[in-house]
C-alpha positions as CSV (number, residue, x, y, z in Angstrom):
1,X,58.3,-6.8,-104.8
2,X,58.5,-3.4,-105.8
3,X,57.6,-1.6,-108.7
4,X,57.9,1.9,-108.2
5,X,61.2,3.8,-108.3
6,X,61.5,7.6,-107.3
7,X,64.9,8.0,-109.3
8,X,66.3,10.4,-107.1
9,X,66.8,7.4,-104.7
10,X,68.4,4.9,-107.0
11,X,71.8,6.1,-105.7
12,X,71.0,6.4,-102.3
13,X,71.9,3.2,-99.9
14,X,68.4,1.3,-99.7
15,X,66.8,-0.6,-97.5
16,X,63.9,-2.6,-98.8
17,X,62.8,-5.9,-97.6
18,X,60.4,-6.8,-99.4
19,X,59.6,-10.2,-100.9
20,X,62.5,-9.5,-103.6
21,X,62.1,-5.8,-103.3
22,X,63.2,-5.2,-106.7
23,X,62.0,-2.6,-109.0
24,X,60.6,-2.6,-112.2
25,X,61.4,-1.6,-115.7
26,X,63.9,1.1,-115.7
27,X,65.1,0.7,-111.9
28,X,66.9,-1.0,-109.2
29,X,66.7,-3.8,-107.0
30,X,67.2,-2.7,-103.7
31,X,69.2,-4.3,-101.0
32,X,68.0,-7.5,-99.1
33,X,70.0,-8.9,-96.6
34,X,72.5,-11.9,-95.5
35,X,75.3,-9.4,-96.8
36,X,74.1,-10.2,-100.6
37,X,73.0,-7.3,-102.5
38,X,70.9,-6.7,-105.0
39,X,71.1,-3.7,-107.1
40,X,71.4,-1.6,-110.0
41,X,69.6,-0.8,-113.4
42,X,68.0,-3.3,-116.0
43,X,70.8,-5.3,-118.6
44,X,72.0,-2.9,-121.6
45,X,70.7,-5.8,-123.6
46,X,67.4,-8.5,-123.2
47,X,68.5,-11.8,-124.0
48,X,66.7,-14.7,-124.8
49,X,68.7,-17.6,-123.7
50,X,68.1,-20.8,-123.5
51,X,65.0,-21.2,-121.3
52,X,63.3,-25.1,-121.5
53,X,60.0,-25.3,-123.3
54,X,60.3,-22.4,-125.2
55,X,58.4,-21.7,-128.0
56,X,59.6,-21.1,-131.7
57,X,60.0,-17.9,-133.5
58,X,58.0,-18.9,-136.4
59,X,54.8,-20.0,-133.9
60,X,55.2,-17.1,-131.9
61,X,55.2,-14.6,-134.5
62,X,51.9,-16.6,-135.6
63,X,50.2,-16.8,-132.2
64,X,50.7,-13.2,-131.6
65,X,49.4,-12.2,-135.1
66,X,46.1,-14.1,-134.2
67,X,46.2,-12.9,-130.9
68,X,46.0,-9.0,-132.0
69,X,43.6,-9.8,-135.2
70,X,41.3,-12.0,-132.2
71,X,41.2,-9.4,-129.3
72,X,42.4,-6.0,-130.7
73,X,41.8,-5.5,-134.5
74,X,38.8,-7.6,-135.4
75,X,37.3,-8.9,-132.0
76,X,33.8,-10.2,-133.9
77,X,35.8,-11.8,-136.0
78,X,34.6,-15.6,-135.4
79,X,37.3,-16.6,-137.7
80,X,40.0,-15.1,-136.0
81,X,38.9,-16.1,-132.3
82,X,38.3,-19.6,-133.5
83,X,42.1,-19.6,-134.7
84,X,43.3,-17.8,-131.7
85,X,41.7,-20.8,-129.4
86,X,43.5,-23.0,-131.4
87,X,46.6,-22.5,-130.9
88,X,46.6,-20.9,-127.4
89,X,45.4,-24.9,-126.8
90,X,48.3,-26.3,-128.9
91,X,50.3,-24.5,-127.2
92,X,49.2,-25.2,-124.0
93,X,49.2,-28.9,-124.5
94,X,52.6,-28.8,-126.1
95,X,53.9,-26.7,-122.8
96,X,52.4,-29.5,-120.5
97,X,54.2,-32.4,-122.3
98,X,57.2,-30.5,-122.6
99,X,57.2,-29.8,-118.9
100,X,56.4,-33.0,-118.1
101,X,60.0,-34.3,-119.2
102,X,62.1,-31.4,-118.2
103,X,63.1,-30.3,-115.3
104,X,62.0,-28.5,-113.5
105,X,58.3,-29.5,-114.4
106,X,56.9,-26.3,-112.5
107,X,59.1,-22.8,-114.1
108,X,57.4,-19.9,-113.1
109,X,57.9,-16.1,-112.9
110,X,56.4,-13.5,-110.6
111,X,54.3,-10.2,-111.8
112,X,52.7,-7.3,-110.9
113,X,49.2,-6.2,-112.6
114,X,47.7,-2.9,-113.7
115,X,44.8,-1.1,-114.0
116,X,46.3,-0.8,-118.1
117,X,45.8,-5.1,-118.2
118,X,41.9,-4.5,-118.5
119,X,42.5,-3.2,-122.0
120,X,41.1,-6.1,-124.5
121,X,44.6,-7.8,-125.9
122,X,47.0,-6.6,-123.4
123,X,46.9,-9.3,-120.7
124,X,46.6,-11.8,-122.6
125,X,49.8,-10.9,-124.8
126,X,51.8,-11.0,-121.2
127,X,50.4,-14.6,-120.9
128,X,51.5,-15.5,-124.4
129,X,54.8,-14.0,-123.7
130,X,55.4,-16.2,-120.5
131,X,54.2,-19.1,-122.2
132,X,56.3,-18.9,-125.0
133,X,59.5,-18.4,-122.5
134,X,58.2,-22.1,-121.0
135,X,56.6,-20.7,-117.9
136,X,53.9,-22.8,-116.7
137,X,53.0,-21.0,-113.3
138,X,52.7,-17.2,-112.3
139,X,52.7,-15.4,-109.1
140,X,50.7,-12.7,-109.0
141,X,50.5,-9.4,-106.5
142,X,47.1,-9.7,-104.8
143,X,47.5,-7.7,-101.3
144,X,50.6,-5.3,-101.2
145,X,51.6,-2.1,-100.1
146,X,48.1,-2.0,-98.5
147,X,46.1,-2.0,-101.3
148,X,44.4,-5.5,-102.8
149,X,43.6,-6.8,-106.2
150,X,40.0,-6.7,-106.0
151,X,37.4,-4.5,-108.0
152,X,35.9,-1.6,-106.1
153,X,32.5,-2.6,-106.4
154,X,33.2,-5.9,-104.6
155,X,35.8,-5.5,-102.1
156,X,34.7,-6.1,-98.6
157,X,38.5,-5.8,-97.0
158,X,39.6,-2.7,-94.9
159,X,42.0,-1.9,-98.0
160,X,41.8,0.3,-100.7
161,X,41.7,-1.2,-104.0
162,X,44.4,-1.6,-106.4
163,X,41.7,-0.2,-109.5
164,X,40.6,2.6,-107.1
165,X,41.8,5.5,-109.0
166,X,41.6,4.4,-112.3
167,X,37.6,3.9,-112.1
168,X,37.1,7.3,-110.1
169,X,38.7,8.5,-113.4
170,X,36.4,6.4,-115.3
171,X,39.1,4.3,-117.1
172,X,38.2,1.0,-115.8
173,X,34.3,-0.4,-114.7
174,X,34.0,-0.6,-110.1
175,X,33.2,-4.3,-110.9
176,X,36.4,-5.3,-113.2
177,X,37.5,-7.8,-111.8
178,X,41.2,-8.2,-112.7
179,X,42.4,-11.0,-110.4
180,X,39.7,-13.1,-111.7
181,X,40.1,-12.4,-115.4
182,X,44.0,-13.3,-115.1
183,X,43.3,-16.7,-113.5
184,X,41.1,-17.7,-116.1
185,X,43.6,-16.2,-118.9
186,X,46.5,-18.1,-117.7
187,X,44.3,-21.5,-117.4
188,X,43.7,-20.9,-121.3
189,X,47.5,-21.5,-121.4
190,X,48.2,-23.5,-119.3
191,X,49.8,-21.8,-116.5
192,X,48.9,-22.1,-113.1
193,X,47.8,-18.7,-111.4
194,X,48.8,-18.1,-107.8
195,X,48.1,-15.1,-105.5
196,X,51.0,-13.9,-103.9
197,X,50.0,-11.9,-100.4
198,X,51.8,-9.8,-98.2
199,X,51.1,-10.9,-94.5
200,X,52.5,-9.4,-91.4
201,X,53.1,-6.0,-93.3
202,X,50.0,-4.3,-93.9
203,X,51.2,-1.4,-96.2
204,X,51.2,2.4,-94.6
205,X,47.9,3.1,-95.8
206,X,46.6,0.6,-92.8
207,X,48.0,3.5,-90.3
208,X,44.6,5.9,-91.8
209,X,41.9,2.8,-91.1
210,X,39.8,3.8,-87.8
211,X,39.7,1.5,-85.0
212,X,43.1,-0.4,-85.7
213,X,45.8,1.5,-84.0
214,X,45.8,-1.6,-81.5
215,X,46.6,-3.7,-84.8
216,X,49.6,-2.5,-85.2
217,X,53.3,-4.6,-84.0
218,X,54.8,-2.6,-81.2
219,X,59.0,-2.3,-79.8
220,X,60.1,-2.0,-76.3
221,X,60.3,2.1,-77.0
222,X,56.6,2.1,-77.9
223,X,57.1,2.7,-81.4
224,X,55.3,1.3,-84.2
225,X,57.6,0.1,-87.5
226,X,56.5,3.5,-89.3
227,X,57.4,5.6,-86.4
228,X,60.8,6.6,-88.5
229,X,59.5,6.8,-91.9
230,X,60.5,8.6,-95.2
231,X,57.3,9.6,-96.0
232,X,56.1,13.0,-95.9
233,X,52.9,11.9,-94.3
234,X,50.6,14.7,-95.7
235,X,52.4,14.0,-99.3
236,X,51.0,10.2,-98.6
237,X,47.1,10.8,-96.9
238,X,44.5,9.6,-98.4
239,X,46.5,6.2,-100.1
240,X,48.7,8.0,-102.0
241,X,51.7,5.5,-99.7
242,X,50.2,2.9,-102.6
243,X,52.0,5.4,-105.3
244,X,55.5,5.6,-103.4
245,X,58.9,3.9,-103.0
246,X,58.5,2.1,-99.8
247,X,61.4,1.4,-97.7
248,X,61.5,-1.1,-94.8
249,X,60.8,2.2,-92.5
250,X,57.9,2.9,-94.4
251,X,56.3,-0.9,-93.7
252,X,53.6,-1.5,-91.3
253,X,53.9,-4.2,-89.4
254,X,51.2,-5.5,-87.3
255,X,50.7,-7.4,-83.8
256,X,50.2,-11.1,-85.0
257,X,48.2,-11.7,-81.9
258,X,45.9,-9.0,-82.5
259,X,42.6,-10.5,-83.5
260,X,41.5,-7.5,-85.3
261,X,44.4,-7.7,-87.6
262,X,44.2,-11.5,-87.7
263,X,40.2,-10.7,-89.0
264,X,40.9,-8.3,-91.3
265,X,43.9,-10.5,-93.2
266,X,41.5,-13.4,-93.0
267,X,38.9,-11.3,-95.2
268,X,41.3,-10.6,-97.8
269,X,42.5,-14.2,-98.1
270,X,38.8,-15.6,-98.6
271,X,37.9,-13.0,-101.4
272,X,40.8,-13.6,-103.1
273,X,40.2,-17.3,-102.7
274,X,36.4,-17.1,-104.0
275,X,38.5,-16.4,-107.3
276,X,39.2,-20.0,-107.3
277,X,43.8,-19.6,-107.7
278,X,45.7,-22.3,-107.8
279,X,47.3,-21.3,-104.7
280,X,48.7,-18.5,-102.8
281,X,51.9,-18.0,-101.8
282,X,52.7,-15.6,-98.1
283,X,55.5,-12.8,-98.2
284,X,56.2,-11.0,-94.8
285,X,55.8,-13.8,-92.6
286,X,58.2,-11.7,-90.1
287,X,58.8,-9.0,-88.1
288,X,60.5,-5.7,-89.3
289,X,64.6,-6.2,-90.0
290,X,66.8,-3.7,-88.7
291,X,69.5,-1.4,-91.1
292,X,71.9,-3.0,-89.7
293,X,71.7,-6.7,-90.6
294,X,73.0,-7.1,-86.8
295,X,71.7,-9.9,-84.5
296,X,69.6,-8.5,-82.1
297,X,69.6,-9.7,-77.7
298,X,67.2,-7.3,-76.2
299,X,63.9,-7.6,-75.5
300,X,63.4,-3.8,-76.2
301,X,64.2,-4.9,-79.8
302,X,61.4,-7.6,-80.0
303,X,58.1,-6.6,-81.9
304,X,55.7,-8.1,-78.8
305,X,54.9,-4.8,-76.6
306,X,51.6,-4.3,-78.3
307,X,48.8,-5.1,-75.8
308,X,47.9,-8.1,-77.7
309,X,51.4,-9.5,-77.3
310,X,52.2,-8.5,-74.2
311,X,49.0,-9.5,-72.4
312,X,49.1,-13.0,-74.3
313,X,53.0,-13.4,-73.4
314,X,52.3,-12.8,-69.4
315,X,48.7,-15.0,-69.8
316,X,51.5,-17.5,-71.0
317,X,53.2,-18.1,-68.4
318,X,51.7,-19.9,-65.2
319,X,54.2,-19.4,-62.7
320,X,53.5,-16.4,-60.5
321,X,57.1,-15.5,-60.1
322,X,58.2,-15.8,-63.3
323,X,55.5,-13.8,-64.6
324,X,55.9,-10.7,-62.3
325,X,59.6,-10.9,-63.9
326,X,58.6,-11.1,-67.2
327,X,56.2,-7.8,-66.8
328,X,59.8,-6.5,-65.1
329,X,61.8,-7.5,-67.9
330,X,59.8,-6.0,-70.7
331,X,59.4,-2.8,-69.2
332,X,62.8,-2.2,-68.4
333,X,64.4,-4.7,-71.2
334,X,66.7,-6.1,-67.9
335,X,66.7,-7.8,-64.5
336,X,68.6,-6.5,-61.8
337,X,69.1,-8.6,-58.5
338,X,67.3,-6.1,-57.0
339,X,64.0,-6.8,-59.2
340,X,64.4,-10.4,-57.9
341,X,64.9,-9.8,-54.3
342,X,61.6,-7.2,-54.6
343,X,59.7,-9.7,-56.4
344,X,60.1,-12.3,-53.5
345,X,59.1,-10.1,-51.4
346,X,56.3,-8.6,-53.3
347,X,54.9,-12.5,-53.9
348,X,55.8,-13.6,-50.5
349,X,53.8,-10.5,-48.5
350,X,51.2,-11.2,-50.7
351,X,50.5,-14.5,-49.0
352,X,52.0,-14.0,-45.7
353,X,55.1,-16.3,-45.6
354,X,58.5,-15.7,-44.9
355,X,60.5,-14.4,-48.6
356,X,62.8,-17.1,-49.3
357,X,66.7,-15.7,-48.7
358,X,68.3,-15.3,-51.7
359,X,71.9,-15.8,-51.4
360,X,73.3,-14.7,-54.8
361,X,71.0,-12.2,-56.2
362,X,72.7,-10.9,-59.1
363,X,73.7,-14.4,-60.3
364,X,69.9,-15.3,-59.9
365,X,69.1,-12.0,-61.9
366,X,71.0,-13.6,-64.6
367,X,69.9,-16.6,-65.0
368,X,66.4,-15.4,-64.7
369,X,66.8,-13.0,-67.3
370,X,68.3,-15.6,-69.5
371,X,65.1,-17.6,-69.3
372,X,62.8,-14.7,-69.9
373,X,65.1,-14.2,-73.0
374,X,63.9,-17.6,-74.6
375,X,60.5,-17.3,-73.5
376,X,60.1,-13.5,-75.2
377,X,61.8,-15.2,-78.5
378,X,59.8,-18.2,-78.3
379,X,56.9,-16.5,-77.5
380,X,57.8,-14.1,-81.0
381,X,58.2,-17.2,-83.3
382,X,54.9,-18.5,-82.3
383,X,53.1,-15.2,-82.8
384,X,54.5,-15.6,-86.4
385,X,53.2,-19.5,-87.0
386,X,50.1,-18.5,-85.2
387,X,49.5,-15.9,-87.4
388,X,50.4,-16.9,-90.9
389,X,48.4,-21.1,-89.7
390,X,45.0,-18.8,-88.8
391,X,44.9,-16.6,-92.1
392,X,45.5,-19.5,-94.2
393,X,42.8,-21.5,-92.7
394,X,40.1,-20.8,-95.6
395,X,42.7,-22.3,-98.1
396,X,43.8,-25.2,-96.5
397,X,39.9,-26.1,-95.4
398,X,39.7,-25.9,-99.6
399,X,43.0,-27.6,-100.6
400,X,44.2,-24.6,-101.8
401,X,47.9,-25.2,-101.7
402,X,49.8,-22.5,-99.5
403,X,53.3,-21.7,-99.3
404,X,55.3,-19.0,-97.6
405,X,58.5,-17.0,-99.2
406,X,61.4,-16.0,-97.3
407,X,64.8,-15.6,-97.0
408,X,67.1,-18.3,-96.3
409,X,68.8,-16.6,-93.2
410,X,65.4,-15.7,-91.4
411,X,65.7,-18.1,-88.9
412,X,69.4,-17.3,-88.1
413,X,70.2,-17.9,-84.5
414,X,73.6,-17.3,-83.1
415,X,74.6,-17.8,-79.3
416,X,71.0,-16.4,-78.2
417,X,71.3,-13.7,-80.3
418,X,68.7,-13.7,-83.4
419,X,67.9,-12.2,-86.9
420,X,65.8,-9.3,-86.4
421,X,63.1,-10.6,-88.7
422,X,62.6,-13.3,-86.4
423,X,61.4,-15.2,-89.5
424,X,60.8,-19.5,-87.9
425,X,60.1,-20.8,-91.9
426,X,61.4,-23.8,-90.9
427,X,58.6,-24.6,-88.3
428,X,56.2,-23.5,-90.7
429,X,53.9,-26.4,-91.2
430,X,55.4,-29.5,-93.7
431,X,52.3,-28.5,-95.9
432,X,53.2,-25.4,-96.5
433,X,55.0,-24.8,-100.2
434,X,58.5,-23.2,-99.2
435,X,59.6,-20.4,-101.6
436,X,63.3,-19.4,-100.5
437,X,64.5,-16.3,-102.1
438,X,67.8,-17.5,-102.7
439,X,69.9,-14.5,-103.8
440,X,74.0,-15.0,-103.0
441,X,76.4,-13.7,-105.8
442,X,78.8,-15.7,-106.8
443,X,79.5,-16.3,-110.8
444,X,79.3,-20.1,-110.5
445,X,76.1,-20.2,-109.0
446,X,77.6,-22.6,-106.3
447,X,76.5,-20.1,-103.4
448,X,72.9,-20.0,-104.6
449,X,72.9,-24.1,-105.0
450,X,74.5,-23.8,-101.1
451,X,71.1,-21.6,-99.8
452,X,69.0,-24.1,-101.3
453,X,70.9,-27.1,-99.9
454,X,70.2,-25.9,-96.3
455,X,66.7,-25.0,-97.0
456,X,66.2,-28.5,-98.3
457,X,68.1,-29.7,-95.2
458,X,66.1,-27.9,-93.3
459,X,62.6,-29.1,-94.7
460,X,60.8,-32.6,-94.7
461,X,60.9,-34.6,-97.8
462,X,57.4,-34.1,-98.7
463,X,57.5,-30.3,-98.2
464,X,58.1,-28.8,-101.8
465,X,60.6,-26.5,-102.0
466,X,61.2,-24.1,-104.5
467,X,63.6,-21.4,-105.1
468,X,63.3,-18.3,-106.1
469,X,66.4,-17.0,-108.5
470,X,67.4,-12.9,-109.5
471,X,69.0,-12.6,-112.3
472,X,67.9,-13.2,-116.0
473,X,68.3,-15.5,-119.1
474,X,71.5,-15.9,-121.4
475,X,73.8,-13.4,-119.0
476,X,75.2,-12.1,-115.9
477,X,73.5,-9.6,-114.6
478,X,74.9,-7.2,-111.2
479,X,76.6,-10.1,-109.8
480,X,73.9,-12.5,-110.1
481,X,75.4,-15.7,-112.8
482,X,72.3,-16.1,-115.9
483,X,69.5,-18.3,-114.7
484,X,70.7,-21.4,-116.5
485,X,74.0,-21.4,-114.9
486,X,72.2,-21.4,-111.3
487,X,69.6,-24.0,-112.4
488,X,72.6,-25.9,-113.5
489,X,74.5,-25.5,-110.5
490,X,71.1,-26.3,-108.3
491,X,69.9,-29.3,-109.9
492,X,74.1,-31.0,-109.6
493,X,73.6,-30.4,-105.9
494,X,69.7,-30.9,-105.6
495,X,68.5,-33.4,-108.1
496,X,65.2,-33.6,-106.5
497,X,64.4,-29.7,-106.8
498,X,61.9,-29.6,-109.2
499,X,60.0,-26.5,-109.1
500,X,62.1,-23.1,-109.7
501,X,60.8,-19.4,-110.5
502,X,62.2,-16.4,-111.4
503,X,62.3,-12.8,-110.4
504,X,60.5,-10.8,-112.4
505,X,58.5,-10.8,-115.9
506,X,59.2,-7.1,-115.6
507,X,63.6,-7.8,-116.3
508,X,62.4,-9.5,-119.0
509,X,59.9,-7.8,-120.8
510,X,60.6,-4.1,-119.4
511,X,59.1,-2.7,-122.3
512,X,55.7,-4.6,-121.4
513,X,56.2,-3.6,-118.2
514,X,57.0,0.1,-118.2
515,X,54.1,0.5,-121.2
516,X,51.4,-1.4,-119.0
517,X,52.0,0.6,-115.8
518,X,52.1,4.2,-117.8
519,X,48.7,3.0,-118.7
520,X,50.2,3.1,-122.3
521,X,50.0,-0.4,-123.7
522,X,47.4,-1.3,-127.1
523,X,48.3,-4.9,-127.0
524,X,49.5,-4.3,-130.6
525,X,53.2,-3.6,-129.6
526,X,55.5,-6.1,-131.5
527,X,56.3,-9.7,-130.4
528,X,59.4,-11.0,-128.3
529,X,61.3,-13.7,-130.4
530,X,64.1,-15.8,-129.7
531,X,67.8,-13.3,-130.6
């Protein structure tokens, strides 16, 4: 997701692929692909609607009248804590039994953090206000845009910290730890707290770490996937990318058979997990898309010329023939018959026996090169499985449930031709939680429903699958049909579906939002009721 808009750019076409890639408060939500856009500024007006579990005006007003005397206006108050507990756990138990008999029984949002959230009062208040929209589970930003939500002073990843700047400026302690504090504070409420990782794209600010420019995911032209960015690149030294709009040309993808970059992932996911979430979920479990939203059928085009990928692609393949036409084939992104008649030759002086005659050369170049076609594409969806099955080792060794978000076309595959993201989520394992962001536009809702009917299709019974909506409560909103009319039109094609979040806390509460990440919230601003 993103959160930071430049608004010089708003009117520009974007690009952003990003796990929604949408923008907060005052912003747009940028262009993500299967031909379904995205885009535009925040509703003219926030609506309520008529989300399930909600809470009451009258107990909301109340809650968040303790909540401010308990944390904010008299915080030795005994008293006033004691009250505050109270009905954060009637709350909470009312929000479990609520949940229990509706469906879905998991609603759940997804939100960024900021440095502004370790004031006393403020978090918590952006707890109360999911729980009193019925939310029982959060998704929460842990590693993006190369920087991860772990305090300075204990933060043994390659990655900057998210709280860097603000405790060199002294406005938050090197050993806050934010990720922590926010589990705990949605456990008092009852909402599950899940990390939400980026995975294959490391952030720009992974480009200045020594000793990983072998990390990084490599095309047929040599270039890395920031070799055409936006950014001015002295503007952005230093992890100053963390505090910029980031485009798809601005991602850095890395070489999923790298071992360094499979390490340094691998440290991030077990801090994170000492934390104790109730899950994580994986964004970027793919290879850079193209502006296009074309299907791409050169091996040029493929992400696997890094040494790590290459060398593992040839070490692949046992046959001696096939593998001196593979090294061929990715240098020059064809086969010619003359690279197979040369190749016999090469092979068959190298032993001292007769090359075998080749009587249609050309016609065996294609064939050939149709083979080394699946094998590179094969060879790339692996790479992907591999990667994302070896950094979520730690949690599945500790039950932490896993799941991976993606979009629904990821996998397309047309006449050996492929989506450039070269996204397998369907042979992700049947353990994994699958997290579709399922954004067609359509006013009925009955395109959404169709995305999640072929991910369910697509997925064993016992895999969850949970879709992620745009849009918000009570209204339209830039083609997308309010969230109960696609729950509605879900649920009539997908009784089973029960688990269903929404994009983002920050369309909902923008003024929470925009306050918190100016560093501006007191956790006294008013309450959100019911209109």
């Amino acid at each position: 997701m993103k959160y930071k808009i430049n608004q010089k750019k708003i009117n520009k076409k974007l690009n952003k692929f990003n796990l929604l890639s949408i923008a907060s408060f005052a912003c747009c939500l940028s262009t993500v692909f299967t031909g379904n856009a995205i885009a535009g500024a925040l509703p003219d007006k926030i609506l309520w609607g008529k989300p399930t579990c909600d809470v009451g005006t009258a107990e909301i007003l109340r809650k968040h009248e303790l909540r401010k005397s308990a944390l904010v206006i008299s915080p030795r108050d005994p008293n006033a804590q004691s009250q505050y507990q109270a009905i954060l756990q009637k709350h909470k138990s009312e929000l479990q039994a609520c949940r229990d008999r509706n469906t879905p029984q998991t609603q759940a949002t997804w939100l960024r953090l900021y440095p502004n959230d370790v004031k006393a009062g403020v978090l918590e208040d952006v707890f109360d206000k999911m729980a009193n929209r019925g939310y029982n589970q959060v998704f929460i930003e842990v590693f993006y845009d190369g920087r991860v939500l772990l305090p300075v002073a204990d933060n043994p990843t390659p990655w900057r910290s998210v709280m860097e700047e603000s405790v060199k400026a002294g406005e938050v302690p090197a050993d806050y730890d934010l990720w922590k504090q926010a589990i705990e504070i949605g456990r008092a409420r009852g909402i599950k707290v899940y990390g939400w990782s980026f995975t294959m794209n490391f952030g720009y600010g992974y480009s200045e770490i020594k000793g990983r420019s072998g990390a990084l995911a490599l095309n047929g032209r040599g270039e890395n996937s920031i070799a055409n960015t936006n950014f001015d690149r002295n503007l952005v030294s230093n992890g100053r990318a963390f505090y910029e709009d980031a485009y798809e040309v601005d991602h850095l993808f890395v070489d999923p058979y790298n071992a360094i970059a499979k390490a340094d992932l691998t440290s991030v996911v077990k801090a994170l997990m000492q934390r104790n979430p109730d899950g994580m979920v994986f964004d970027y479990v793919r290879y850079p898309t193209n502006s296009t939203g074309e299907l791409i059928d050169n091996v040029k085009q493929l992400w696997i010329h890094g040494k790590a990928s290459r060398t593992a692609l040839l070490n692949s393949i046992d046959n001696r023939t096939v593998r001196e036409l593979m090294d061929i084939y990715l240098q020059n992104g064809d086969l010619t018959a003359d690279d197979v008649v040369q190749t016999e030759k090469k092979l068959t002086d190298n032993i001292k026996v007769r090359p075998t005659n080749i009587k249609n050369p050309r016609e065996t170049a294609a064939i050939a090169e149709g083979l080394l076609w699946n094998i590179a594409t094969n060879h790339v969806y692996k790479g992907v499985i591999n990667f994302v099955n070896t950094i979520t080792a730690p949690l599945k060794q500790n039950n932490v449930p896993i799941g991976t978000v993606f979009f629904p076309n990821g996998n397309r595959a047309e006449s050996g031709k492929f989506e450039a993201r070269m996204q397998p989520w369907d042979r992700f394992p049947n353990y994994m939680e699958r997290h579709p962001m399922t954004y067609a536009l359509c006013s009925d809702g009955s395109c959404v429903a169709d995305q999640v009917a072929e991910v369910v299709r697509q997925s064993a019974p016992e895999t969850l699958v949970c879709p992620v909506l745009a849009g918000t409560w009570g209204q339209g909103f830039d083609g997308h049909p309010s969230f109960e009319i696609q729950t509605r039109a879900i649920l009539a094609r997908q009784p089973k579906i029960n688990c269903i979040s929404h994009f983002v806390y920050a369309w909902m509460e923008p003024e929470s939002d925009r306050l918190r990440k100016f560093g501006k919230a007191t956790g006294l601003e008013p309450a959100t009721t019911p209109n």
